[in-house]
C-alpha positions as CSV (number, residue, x, y, z in Angstrom):
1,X,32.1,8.9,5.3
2,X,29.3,8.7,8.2
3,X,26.5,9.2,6.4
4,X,24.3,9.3,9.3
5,X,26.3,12.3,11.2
6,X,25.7,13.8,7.4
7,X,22.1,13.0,6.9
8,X,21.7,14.4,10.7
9,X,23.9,17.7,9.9
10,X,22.2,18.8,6.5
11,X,18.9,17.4,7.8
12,X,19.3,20.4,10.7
13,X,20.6,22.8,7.5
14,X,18.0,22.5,5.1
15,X,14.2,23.6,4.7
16,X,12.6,19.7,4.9
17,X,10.8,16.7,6.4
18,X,12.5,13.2,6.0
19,X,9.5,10.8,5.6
20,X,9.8,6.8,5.8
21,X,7.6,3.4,5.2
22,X,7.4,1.0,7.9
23,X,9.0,-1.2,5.1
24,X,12.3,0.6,5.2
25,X,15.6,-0.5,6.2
26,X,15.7,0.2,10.4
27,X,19.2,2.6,9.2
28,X,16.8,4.9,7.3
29,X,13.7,4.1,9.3
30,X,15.3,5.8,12.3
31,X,16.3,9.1,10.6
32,X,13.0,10.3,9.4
33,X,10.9,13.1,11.2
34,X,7.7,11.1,9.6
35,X,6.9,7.0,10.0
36,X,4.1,5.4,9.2
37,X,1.9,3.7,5.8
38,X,1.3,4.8,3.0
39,X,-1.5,6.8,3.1
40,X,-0.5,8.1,6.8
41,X,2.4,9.3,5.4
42,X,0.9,11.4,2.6
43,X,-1.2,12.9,5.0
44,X,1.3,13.8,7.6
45,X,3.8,15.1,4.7
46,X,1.2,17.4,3.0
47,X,0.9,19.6,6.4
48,X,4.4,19.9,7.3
49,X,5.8,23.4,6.9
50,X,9.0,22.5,5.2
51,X,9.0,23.0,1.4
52,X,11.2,20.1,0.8
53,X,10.0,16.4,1.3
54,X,12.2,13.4,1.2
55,X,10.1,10.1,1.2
56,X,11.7,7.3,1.6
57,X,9.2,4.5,0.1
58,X,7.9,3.6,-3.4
59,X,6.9,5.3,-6.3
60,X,3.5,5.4,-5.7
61,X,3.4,7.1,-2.4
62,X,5.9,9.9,-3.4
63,X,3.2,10.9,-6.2
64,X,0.4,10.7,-3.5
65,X,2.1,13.3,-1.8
66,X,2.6,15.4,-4.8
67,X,-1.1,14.9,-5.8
68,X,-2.4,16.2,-2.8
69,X,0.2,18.8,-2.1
70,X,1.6,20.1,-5.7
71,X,3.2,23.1,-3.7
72,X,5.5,20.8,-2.4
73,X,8.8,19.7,-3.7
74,X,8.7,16.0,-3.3
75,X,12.1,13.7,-3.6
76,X,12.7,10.4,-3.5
77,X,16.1,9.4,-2.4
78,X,15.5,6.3,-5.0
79,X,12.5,5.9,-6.8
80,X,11.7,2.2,-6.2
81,X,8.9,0.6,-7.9
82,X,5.9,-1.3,-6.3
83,X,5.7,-4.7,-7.7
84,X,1.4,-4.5,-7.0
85,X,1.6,-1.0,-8.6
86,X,3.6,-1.9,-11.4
87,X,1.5,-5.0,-12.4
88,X,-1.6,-2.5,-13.5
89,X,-1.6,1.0,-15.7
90,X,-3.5,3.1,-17.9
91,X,-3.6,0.3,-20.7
92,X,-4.0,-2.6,-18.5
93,X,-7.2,-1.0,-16.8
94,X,-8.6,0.0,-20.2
95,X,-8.0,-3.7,-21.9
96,X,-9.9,-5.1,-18.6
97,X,-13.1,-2.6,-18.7
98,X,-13.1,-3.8,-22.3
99,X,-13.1,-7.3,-21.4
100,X,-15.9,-6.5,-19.1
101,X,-17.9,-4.0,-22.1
102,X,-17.5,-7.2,-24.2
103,X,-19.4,-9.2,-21.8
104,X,-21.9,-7.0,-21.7
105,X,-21.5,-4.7,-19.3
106,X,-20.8,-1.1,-19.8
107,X,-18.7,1.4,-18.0
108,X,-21.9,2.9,-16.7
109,X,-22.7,0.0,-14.5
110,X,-19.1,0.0,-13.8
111,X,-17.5,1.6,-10.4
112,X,-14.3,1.2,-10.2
113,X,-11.9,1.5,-6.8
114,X,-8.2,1.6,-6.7
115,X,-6.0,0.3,-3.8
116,X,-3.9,3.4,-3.0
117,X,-0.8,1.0,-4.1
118,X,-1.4,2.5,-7.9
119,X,0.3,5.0,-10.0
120,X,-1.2,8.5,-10.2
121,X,-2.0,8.1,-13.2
122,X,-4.5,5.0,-12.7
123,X,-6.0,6.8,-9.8
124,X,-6.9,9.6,-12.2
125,X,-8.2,7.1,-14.6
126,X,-10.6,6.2,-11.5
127,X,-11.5,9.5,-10.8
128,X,-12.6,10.2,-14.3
129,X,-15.0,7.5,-14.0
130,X,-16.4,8.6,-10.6
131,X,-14.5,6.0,-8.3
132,X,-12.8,5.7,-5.1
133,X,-9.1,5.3,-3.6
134,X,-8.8,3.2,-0.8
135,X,-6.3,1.5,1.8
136,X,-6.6,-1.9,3.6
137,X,-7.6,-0.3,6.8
138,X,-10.4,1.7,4.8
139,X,-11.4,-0.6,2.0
140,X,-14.4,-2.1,3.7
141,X,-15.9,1.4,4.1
142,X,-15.2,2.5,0.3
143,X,-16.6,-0.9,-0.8
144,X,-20.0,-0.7,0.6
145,X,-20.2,3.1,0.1
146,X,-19.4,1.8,-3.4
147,X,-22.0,-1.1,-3.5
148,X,-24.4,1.6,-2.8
149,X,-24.0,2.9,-6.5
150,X,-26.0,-0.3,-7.6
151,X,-23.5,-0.9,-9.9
152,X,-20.4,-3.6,-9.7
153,X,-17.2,-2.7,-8.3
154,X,-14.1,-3.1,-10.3
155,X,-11.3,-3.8,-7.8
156,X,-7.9,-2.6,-8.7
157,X,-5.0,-4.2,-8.6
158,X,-4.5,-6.5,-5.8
159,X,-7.0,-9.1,-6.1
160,X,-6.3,-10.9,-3.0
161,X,-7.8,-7.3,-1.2
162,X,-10.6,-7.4,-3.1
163,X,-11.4,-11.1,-3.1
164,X,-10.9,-11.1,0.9
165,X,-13.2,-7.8,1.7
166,X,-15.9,-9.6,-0.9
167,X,-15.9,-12.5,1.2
168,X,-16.1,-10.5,4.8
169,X,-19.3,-8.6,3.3
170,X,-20.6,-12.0,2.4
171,X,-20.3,-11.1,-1.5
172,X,-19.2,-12.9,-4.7
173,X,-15.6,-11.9,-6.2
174,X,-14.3,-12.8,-9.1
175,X,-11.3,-12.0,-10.9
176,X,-10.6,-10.7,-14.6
177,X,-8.0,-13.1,-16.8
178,X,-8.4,-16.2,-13.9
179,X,-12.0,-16.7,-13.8
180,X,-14.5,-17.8,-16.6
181,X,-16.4,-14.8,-17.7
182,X,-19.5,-16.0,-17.1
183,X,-18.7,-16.6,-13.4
184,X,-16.8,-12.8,-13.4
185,X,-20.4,-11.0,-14.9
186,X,-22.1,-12.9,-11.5
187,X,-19.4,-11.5,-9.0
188,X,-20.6,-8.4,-7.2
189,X,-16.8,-7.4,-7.2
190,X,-14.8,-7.8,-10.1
191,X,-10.9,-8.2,-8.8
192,X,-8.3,-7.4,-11.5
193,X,-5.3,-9.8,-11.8
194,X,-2.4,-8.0,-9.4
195,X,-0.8,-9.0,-6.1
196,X,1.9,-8.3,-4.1
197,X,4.8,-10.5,-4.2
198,X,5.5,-10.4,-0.3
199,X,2.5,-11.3,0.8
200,X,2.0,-14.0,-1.6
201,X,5.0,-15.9,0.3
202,X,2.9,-16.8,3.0
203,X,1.1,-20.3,3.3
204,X,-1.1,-22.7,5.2
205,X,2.1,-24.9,6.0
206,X,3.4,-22.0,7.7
207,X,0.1,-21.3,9.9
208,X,0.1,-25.1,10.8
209,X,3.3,-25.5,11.3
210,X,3.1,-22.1,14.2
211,X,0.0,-23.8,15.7
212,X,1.7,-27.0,16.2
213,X,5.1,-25.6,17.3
214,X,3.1,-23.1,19.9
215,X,0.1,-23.8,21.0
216,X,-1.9,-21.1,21.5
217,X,-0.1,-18.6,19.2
218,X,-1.7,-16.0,17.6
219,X,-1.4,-15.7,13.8
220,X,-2.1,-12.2,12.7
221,X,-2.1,-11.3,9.1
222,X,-2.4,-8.4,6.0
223,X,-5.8,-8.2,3.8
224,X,-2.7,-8.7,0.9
225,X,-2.3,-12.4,2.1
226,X,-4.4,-14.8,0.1
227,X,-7.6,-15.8,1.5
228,X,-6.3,-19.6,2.0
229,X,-4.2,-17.2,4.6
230,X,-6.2,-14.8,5.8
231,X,-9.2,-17.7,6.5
232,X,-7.3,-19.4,8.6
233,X,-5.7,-16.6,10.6
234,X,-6.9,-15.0,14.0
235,X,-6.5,-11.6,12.8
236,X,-6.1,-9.4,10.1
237,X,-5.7,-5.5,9.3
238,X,-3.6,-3.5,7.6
239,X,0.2,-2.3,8.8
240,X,-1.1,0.4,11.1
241,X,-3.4,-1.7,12.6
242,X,-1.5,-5.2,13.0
243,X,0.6,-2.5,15.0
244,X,-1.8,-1.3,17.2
245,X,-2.8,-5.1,18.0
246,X,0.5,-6.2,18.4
247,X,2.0,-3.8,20.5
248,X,-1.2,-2.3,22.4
249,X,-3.7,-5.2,23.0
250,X,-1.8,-8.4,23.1
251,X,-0.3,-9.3,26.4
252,X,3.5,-9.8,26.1
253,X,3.6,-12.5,27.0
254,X,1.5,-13.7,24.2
255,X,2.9,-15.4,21.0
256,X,2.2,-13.9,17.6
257,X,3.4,-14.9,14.3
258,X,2.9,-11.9,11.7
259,X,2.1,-12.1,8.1
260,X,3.5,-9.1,6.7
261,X,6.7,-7.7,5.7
262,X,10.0,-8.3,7.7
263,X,11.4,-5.0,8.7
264,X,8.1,-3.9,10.2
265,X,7.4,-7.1,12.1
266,X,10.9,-7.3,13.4
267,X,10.5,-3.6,15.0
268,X,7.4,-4.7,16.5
269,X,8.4,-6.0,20.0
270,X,11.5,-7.7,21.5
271,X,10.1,-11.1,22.2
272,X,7.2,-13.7,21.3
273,X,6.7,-12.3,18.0
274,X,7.8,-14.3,15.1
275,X,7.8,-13.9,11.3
276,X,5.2,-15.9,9.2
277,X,7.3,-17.5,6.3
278,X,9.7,-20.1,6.3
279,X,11.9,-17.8,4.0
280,X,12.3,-13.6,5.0
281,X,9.4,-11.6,3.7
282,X,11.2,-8.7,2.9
283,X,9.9,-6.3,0.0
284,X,12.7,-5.7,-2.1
285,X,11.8,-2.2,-3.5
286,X,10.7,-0.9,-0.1
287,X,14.7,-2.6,0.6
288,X,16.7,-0.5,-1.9
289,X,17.1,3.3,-0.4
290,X,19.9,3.1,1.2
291,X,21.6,6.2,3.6
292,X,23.8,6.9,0.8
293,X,20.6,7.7,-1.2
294,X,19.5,9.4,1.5
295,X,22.7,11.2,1.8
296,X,23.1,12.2,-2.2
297,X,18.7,12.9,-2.0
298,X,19.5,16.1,1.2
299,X,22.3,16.8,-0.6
300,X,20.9,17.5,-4.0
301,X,18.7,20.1,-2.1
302,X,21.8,22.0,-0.6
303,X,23.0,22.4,-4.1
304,X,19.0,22.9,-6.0
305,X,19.8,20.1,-8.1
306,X,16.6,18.4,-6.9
307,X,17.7,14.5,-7.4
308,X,14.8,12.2,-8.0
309,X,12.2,14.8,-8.2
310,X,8.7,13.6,-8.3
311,X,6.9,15.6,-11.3
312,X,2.6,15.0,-11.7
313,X,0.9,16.7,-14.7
314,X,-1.9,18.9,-13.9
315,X,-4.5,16.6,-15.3
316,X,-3.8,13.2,-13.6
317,X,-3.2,15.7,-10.3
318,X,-6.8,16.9,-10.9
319,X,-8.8,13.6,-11.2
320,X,-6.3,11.3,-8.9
321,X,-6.9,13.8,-6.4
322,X,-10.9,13.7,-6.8
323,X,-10.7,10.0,-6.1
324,X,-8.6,10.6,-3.1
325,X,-10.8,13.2,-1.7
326,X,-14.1,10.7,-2.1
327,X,-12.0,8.5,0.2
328,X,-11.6,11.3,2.5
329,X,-15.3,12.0,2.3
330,X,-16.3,8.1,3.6
């Protein structure tokens, strides 16, 4: 079977919007009517006039959709788990504000803020408690709208985000489970133990080893990098904006070497850029839709079986979505 004449055919049949990750194989990337990250995508999705949304992504992002569209019926051609998301829930953020009450300080003085890579259900769990969502291209504006609380931030889950913003405010970060507690009740943000597994792969060998190989080359990087990484690099944003820089402001001619997952940096340009890892950076999750799923996903609609259909209660839609809309609001 040609799965892309298929996809194409029922794509032109049915009431929807194909949506897609940067992340995503190019074979699926190239078929959706929507690109872009995470948040970007939600955004774009919610105001299409299609009923039917297929995102092609992670978890996560097809229950951002839902939260801030419930109208819409939102499928997920495979429902592929964020490894970042997956390392924090409900239970995980409750046992790490009790760590915290323990020490002494209370949820009161608590503010917590979610990296939009989070299940619904954790983003409500920040809502309830008056917090924030945020993205890496936003995150430095959430923090300090949060630091004007007066009370500490709790940064969920990636701690390398949190640790790297502290540091570009010029604050103290700590993180829960790594850090001796004492040191964690001085931090101004308090990072929880989560990561993601891609960008972890990169090191300082890898940075020198560019730098001596080309002089001159540019080494641009995500906030998700550590911040042995991120210290030493020339610049660093979040997937929409290592795009823009890439492709809009470098010259050509100039050499880059990109910290971020492979798929996206190999679509970036045809020549002088160059992956950051010794070893292929490529997010597994973000890897497993395939145009089969794809295929069986458009397909399911044709026949209102509804494969793979992303279901939010009314609760976690109601305070995830409050969190989102603070974001909105900064």
């Amino acid at each position: 079977m040609n799965f892309k004449e298929e996809i194409l055919n029922l794509k032109n049949e049915l009431d929807v919007t194909i949506v897609a990750h940067y992340y995503q194989k190019d074979e699926v990337f190239e078929l959706a009517d929507i690109v872009g990250d995470s948040l970007e995508l939600a955004k774009k999705a919610i105001s299409t006039q299609h009923k039917n949304i297929i995102f092609c992504g992670v978890g996560f992002m097809g229950e951002s959709v839902k939260v801030l569209a419930p109208e819409k019926r939102v499928l997920m051609p495979k429902i592929a788990c964020c490894a970042m998301a997956k390392m924090i829930d409900v239970d995980y953020f409750n046992a790490n504000l009790k760590i915290l009450n323990d020490a002494g300080l209370s949820n009161n003085d608590i503010l917590p803020i979610t990296y939009i890579n989070s299940s619904a259900a954790v983003k409500a769990a920040v809502g309830k408690m008056g917090g924030y969502v945020c993205t890496s291209a936003n995150a430095f504006k959430i923090i300090e709208k949060g630091l004007t609380s007066g009370k500490k931030i709790f940064f969920v889950p990636d701690r390398c985000l949190g640790q790297n913003f502290a540091k570009q405010i010029g604050l103290k970060s700590a993180v829960v489970g790594i850090d001796n507690i004492e040191v964690v009740m001085q931090a101004d943000i308090i990072c929880f133990n989560g990561f993601c597994s891609v960008h972890q792969l990169f090191t300082v060998e890898d940075i020198e080893f560019f730098r001596n190989k080309y002089p001159g080359i540019i080494i641009a990087v995500h906030p998700e990098c550590d911040p042995s990484i991120v210290e030493k690099s020339d610049f660093v944003g979040s997937t929409s904006q290592l795009i823009n820089f890439i492709t809009k402001e470098l010259d050509p001619e100039q050499k880059v070497a990109v910290g971020t997952e492979y798929n996206m940096v190999n679509r970036l340009r045809p020549k002088n850029t160059y992956v950051l890892s010794s070893t292929k950076p490529e997010c597994p999750t973000m890897n497993e839709t395939t145009l089969e799923d794809l295929y069986n996903s458009l397909l399911s609609i044709k026949n209102e079986t509804f494969a793979n259909e992303i279901f939010v209660n009314d609760e976690t839609v109601k305070y995830a979505r409050i969190a989102l809309e603070r974001m909105f609001e900064v």
